[in-house]
Backbone bond lengths (Angstrom), bond angles and torsions (degrees), N, CA, C in turn:
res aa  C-N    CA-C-N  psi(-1)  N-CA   C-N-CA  omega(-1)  CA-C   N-CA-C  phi
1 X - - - 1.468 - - 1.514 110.79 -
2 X 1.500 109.93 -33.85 1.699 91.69 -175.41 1.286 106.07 -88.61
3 X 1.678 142.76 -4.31 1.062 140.68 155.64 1.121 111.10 -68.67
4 X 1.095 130.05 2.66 1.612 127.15 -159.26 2.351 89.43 -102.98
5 X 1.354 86.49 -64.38 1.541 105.98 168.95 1.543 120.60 -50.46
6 X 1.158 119.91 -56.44 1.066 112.31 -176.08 1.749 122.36 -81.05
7 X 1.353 105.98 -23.68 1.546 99.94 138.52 1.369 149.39 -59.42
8 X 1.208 116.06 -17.78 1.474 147.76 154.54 1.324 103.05 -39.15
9 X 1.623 101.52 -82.11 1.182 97.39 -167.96 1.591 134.52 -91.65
10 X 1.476 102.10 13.01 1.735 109.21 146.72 1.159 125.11 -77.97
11 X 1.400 119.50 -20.90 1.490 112.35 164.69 0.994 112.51 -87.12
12 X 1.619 146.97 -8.64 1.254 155.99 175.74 1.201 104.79 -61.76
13 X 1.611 114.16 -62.28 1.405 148.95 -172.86 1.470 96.89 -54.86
14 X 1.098 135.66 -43.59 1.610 135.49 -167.44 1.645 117.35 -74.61
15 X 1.651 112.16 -31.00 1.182 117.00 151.15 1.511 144.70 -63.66
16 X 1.428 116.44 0.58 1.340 119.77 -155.14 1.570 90.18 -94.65
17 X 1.623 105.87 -176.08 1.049 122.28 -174.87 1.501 125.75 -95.72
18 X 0.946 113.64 130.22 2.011 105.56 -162.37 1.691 109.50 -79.52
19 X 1.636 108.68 4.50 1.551 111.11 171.28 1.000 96.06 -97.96
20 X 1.316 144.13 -65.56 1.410 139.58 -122.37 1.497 102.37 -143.83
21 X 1.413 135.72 147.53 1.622 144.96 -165.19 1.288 87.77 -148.16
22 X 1.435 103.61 127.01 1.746 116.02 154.59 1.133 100.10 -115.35
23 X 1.619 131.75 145.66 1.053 149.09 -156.43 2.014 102.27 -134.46
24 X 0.940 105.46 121.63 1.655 91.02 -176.74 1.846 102.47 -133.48
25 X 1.606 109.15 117.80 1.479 112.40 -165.93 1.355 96.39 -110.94
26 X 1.551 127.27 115.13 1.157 120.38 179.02 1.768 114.44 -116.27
27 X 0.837 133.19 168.30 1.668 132.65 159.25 1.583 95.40 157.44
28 X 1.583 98.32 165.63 1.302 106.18 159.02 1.125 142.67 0.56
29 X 1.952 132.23 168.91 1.053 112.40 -178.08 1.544 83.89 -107.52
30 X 1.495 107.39 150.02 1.613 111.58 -169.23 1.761 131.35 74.26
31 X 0.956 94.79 -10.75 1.628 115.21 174.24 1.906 118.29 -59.84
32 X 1.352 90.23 -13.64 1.507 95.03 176.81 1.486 126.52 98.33
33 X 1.569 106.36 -9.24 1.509 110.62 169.27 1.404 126.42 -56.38
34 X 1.491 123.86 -0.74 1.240 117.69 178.61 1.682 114.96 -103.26
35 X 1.309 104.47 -10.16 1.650 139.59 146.63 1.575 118.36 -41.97
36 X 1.185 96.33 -65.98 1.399 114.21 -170.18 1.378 96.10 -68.59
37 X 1.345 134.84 -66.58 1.338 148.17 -175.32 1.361 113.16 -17.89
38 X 1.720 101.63 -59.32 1.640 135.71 -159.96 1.319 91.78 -71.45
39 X 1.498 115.03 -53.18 1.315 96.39 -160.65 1.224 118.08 -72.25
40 X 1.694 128.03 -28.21 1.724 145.43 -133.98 2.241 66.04 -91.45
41 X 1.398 130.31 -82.43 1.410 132.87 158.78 1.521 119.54 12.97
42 X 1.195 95.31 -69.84 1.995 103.75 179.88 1.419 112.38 -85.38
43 X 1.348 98.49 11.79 1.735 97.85 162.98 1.628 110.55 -114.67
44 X 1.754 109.63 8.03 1.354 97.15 -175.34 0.988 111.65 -150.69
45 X 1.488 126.83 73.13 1.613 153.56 -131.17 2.345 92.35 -69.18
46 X 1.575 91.96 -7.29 2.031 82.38 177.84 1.285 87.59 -125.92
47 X 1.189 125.32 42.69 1.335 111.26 159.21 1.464 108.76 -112.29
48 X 1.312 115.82 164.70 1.776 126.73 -179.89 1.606 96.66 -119.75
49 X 1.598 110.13 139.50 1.359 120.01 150.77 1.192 127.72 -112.65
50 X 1.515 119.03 136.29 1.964 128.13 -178.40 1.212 108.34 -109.07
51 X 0.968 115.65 130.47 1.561 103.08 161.05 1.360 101.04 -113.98
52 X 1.653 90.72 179.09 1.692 107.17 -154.24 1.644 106.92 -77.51
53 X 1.297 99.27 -45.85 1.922 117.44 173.53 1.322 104.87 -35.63
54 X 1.367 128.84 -55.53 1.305 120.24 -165.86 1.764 116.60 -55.31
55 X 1.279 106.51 -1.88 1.541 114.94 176.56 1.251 121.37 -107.95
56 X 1.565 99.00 3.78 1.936 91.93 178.27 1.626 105.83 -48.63
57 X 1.000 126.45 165.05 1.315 147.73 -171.76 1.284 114.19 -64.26
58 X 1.554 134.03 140.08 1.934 106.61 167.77 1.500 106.28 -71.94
59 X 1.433 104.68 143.89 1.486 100.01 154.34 1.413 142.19 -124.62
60 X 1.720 99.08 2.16 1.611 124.36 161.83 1.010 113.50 -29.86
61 X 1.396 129.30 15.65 1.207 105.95 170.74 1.705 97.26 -106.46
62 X 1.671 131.80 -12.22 0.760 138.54 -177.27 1.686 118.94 -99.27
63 X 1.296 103.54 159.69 2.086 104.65 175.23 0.937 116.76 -47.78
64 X 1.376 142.06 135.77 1.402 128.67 162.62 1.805 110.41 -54.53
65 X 1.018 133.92 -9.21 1.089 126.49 161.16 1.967 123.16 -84.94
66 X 1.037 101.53 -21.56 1.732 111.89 162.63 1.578 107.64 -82.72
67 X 1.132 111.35 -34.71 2.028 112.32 170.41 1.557 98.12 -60.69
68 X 1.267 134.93 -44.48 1.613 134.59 -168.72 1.300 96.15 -77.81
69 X 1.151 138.04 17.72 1.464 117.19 -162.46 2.003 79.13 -141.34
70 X 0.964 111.89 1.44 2.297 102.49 171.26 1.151 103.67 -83.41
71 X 1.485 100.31 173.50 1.360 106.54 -157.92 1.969 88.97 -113.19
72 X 1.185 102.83 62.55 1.549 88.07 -167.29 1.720 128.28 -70.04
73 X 1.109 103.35 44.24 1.845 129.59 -170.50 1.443 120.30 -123.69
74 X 1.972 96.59 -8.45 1.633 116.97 176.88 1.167 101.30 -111.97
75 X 1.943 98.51 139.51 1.735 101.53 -177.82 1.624 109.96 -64.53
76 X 1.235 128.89 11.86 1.407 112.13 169.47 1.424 109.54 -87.92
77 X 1.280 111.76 -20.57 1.737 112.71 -176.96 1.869 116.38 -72.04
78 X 1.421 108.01 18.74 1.371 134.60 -163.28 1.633 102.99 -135.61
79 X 1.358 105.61 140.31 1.829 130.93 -178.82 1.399 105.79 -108.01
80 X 1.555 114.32 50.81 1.509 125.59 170.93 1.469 113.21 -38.88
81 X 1.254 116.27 -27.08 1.400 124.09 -172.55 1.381 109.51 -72.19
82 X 1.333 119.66 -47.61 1.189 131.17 -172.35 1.154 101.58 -75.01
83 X 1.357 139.13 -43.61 1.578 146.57 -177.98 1.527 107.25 -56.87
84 X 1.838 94.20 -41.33 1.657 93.85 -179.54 1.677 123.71 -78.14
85 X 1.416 105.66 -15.70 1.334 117.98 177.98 1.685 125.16 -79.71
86 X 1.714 95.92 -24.29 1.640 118.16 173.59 1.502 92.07 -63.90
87 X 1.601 107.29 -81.52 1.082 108.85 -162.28 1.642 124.65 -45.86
88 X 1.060 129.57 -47.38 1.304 147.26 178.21 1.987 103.11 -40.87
89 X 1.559 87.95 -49.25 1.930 106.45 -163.27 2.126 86.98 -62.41
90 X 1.538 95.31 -56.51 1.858 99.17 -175.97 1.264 129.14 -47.09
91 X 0.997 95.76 -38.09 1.526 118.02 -172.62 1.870 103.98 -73.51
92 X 1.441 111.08 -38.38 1.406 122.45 -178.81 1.647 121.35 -93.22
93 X 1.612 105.13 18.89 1.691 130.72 -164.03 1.140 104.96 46.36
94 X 1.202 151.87 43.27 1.420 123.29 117.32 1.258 135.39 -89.18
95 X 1.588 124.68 149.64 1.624 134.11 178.17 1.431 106.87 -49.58
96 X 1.397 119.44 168.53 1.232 130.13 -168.97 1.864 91.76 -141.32
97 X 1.532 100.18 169.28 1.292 114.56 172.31 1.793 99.71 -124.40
98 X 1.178 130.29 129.04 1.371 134.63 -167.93 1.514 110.76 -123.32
99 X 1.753 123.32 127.98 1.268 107.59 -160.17 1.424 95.18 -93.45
100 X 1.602 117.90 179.34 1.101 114.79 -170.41 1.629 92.30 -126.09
101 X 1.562 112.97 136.09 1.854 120.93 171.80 1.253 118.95 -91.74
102 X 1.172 124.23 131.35 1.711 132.82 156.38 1.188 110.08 -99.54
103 X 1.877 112.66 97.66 1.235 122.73 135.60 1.934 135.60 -6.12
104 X 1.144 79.66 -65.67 1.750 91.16 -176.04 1.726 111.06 -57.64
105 X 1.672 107.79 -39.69 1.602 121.84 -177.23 1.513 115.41 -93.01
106 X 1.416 110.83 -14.95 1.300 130.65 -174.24 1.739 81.72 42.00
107 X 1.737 114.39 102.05 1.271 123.10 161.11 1.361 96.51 158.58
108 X 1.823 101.28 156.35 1.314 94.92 -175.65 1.602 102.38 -86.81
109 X 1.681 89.86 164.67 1.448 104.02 157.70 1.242 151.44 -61.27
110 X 1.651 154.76 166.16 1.352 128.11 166.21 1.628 94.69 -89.66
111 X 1.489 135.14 11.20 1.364 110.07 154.66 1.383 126.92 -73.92
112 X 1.131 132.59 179.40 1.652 137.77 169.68 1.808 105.31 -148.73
113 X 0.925 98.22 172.07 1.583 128.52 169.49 1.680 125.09 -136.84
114 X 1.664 91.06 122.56 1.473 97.29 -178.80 1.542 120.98 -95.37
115 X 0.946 130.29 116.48 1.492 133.83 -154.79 1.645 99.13 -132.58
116 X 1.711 93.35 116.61 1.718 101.40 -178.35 1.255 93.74 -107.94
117 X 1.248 115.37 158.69 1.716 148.88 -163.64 1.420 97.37 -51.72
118 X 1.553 122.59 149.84 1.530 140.15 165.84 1.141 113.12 -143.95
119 X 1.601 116.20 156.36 1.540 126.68 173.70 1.762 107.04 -40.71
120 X 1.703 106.31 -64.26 1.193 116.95 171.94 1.571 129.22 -82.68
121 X 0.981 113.91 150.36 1.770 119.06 -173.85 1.421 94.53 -135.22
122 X 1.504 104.62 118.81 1.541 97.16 178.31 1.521 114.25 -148.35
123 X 1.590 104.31 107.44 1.576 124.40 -164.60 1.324 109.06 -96.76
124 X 1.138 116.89 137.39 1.374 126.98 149.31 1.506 131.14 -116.31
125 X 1.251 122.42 154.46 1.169 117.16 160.36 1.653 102.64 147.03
126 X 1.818 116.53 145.38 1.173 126.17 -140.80 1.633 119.00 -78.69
127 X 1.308 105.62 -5.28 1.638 106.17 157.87 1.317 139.22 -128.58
128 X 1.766 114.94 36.83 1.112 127.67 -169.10 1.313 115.09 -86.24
129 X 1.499 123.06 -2.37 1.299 122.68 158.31 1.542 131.94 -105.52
130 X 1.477 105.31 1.59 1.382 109.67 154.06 1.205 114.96 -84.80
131 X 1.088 151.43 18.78 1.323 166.00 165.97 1.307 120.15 -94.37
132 X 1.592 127.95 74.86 1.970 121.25 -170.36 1.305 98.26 -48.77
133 X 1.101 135.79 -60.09 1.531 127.29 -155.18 1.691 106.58 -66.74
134 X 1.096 108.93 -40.40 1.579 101.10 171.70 1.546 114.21 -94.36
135 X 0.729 154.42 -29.22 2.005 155.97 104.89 1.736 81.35 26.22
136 X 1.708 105.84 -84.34 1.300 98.55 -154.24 1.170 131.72 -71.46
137 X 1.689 121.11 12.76 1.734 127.18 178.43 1.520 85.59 -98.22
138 X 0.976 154.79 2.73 1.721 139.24 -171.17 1.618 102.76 -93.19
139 X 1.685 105.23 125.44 1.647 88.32 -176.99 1.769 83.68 -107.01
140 X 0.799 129.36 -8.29 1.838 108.56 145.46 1.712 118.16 -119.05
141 X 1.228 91.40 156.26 1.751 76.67 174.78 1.948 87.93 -144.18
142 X 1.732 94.23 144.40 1.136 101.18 169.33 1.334 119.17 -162.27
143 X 1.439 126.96 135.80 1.309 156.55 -143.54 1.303 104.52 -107.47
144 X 1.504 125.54 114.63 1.360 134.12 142.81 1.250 125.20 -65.38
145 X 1.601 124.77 113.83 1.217 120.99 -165.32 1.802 94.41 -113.49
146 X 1.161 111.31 89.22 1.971 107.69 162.87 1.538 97.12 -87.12
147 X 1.658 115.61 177.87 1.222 157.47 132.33 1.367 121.60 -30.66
148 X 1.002 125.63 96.30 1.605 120.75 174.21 1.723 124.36 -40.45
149 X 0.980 100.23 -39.14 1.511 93.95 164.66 1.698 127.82 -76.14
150 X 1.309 123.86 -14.83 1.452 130.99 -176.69 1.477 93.17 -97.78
151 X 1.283 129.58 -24.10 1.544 147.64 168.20 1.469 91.17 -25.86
152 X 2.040 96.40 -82.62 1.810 118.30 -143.19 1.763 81.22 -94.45
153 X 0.458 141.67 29.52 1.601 144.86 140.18 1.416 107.89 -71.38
154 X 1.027 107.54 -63.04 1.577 119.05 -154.82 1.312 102.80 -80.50
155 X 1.353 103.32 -30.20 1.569 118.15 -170.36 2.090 101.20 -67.29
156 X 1.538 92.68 -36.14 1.733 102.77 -152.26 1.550 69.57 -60.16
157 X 1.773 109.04 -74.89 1.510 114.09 -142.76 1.722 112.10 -49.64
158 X 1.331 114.92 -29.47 1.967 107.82 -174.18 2.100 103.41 -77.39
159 X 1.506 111.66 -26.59 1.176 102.94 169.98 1.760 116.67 -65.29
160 X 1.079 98.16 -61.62 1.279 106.69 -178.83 1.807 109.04 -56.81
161 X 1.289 146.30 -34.52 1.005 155.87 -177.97 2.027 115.20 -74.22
162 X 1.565 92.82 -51.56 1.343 90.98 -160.28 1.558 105.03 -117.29
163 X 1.532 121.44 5.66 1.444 134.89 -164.83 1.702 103.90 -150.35
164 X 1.038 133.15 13.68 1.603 151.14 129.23 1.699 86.48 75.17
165 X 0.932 128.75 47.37 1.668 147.02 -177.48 1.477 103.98 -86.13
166 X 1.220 109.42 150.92 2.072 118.98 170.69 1.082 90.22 -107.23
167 X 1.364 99.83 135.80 1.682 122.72 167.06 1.660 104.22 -39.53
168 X 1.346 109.86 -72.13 1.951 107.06 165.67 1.800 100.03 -8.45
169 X 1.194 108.91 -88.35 1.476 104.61 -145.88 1.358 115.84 -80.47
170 X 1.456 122.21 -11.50 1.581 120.80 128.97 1.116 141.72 4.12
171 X 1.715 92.25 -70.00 1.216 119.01 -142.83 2.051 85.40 -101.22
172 X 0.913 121.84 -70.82 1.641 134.14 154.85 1.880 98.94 -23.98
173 X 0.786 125.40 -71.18 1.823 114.11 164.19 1.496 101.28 -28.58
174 X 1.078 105.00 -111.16 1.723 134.12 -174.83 1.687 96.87 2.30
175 X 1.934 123.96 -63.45 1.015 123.68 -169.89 1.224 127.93 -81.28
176 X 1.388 112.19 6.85 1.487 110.31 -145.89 1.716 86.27 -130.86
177 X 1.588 112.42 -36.27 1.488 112.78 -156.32 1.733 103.52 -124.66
178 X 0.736 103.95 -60.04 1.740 138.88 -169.36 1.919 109.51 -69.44
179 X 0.990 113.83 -64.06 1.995 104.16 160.85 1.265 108.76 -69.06
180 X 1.367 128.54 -23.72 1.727 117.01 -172.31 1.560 110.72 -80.64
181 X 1.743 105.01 -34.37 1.493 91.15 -163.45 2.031 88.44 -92.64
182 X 0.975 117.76 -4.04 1.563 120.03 174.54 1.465 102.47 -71.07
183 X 1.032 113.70 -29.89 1.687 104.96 -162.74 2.028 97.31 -94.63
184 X 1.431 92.26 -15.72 1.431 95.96 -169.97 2.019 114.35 -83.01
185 X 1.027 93.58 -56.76 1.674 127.19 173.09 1.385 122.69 -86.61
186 X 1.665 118.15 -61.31 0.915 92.90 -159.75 2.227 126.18 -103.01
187 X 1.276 96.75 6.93 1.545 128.60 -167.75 2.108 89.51 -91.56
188 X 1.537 110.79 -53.21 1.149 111.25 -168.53 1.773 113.60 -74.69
189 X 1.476 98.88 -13.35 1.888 106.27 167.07 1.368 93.19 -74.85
190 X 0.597 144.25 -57.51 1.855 138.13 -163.45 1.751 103.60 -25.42
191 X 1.047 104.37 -30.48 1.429 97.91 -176.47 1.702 120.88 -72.86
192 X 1.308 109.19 -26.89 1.533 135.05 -179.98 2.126 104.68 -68.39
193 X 1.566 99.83 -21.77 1.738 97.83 178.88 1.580 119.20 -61.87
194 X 1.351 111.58 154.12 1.385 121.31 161.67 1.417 116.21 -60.76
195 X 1.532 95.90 -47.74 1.655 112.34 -147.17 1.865 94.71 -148.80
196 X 0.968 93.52 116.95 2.234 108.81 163.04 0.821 126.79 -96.49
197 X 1.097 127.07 112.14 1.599 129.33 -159.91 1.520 94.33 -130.18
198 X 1.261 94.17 138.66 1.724 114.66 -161.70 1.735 90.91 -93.11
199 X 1.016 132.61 131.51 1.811 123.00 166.18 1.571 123.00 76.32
200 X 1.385 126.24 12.34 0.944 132.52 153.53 1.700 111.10 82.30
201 X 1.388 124.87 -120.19 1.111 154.60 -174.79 1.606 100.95 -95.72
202 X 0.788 119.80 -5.00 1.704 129.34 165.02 1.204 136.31 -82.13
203 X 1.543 98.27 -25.95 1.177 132.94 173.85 1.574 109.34 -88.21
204 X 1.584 99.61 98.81 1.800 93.43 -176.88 1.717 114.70 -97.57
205 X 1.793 90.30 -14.64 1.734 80.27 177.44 1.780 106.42 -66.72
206 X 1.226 119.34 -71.82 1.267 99.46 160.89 1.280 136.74 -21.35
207 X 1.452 114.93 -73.81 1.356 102.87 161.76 1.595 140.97 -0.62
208 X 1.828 94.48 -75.41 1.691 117.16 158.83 1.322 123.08 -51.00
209 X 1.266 108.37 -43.95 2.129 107.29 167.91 1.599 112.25 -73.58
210 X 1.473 120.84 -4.76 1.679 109.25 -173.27 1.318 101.12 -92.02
211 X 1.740 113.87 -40.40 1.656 113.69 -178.06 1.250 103.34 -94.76
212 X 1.473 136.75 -11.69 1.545 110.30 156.99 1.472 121.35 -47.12
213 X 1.486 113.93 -56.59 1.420 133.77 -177.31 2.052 101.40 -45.81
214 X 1.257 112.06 -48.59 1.194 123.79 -132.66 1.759 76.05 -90.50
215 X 1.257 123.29 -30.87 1.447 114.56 170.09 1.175 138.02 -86.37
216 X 1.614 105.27 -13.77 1.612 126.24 152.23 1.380 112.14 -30.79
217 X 1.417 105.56 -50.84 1.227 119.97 -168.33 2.075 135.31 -93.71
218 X 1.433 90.23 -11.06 1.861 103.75 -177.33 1.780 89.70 -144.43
C-alpha cells in the first residue's frame, strides 16, 4: 500500500505547474493537519498558508444563540466560493483579501488579511476534498489519517484551551455534529488523497518526503 501511494503521488507531482503549487491538507478535526501545514510552511520562507476556517460563513446577522445552534462540521457552513475565487485569483498572481473568524462569536470579524501571491499555496482544513471544484485546484492533496479517539482529545483540549468552551458542549458538538458529518464527508474524501499520512506533523518521515519533493520543485 505505501508503494501503491507513494507512486501516486510522483506521478501526480509530475503534472503540476513549475510557477505555482497548491498544497491541500485535509483530515479530521484534531488529526493534526494544522501541524502538518505549519510545519511543510516553516520550511518554505515564500510560501503562504490558508486555512479553511477563515471561510466559515458570516453570521452576524444572526443571535449568538442561533450561531450555537449551526452545524459548522457541514460543507454548507463554508464560503467555498470565496475560497475558490482566492485561490483561483493566487494562483493567477494576484493578492487576495482574507476574512478573519471568531470562534468564541462564531462570526467574522471587521479585521482581514492581505495575502499576495507565492510559489507555494498551502491550505488546510477538514473538508477541502469533499469539495470537486476545490479538490480540483490542489496539485497535491494530502490526508491526515489519526484515530478518532486522539482526534476528540485533541479536539476537547484546543476548545477548551484556546476557545473558552465547557467540556458539556464539546462533548454535545462532537456527537451531534462533528462524528456525523466526519463519517459522512470527511473519512469518505480520503479516497481523493495523493498521499496518507498516519499522525500528521508527527510524522517526520513523511514530513521529509513532502518538502524534499516540494523543493525538487521551487
Amino acid at each position: 500500500m505505501i508503494k501503491i501511494l507513494i507512486t501516486t503521488f510522483f506521478i501526480t507531482c509530475s503534472l503540476f505547474s513549475d510557477e505555482v503549487l497548491i498544497v491541500g491538507i485535509a483530515g479530521g478535526s484534531g488529526s493534526g493537519k494544522t501541524t502538518l501545514a505549519s510545519k511543510i510552511h516553516n520550511e518554505f520562507p515564500n510560501s503562504i498558508l490558508i486555512t479553511q476556517d477563515s471561510y466559515y460563513k458570516d453570521l452576524s446577522n444572526l443571535t449568538l444563540a442561533e450561531r450555537e445552534q449551526v452545524n459548522f462540521d457541514h460543507p454548507n457552513s463554508i464560503e467555498f466560493s470565496l475560497l475558490f475565487d482566492h485561490l483561483k485569483s493566487l494562483k493567477n498572481g494576484h493578492g487576495v483579501i482574507i476574512p478573519l473568524y471568531d470562534f468564541c462569536t462564531h462570526s467574522r470579524t471587521k479585521q482581514t488579511i492581505e495575502v499576495e501571491p507565492a510559489p507555494i499555496i498551502i491550505v488546510e482544513g477538514i473538508l477541502l476534498f469533499a469539495i470537486e471544484e476545490i479538490r480540483n485546484l490542489f496539485d497535491i492533496k494530502l490526508f491526515v489519517d489519526t484515530d478518532s479517539d486522539i482526534r476528540l482529545l485533541r479536539r476537547i483540549r484546543r476548545d477548551m484551551n484556546e476557545r473558552g468552551r465547557e467540556l458539556s458542549a464539546i462533548t454535545t458538538q462532537y456527537l451531534s455534529t462533528v462524528k456525523p458529518m466526519h463519517d459522512a464527508f470527511v473519512e469518505p474524501s480520503k479516497r481523493f488523497a495523493d498521499l496518507i499520512i498516519p499522525e500528521g506533523g508527527e510524522n517526520k518521515i513523511a514530513l521529509d518526503f513532502i518538502v524534499t519533493n516540494l523543493r525538487s520543485r521551487h
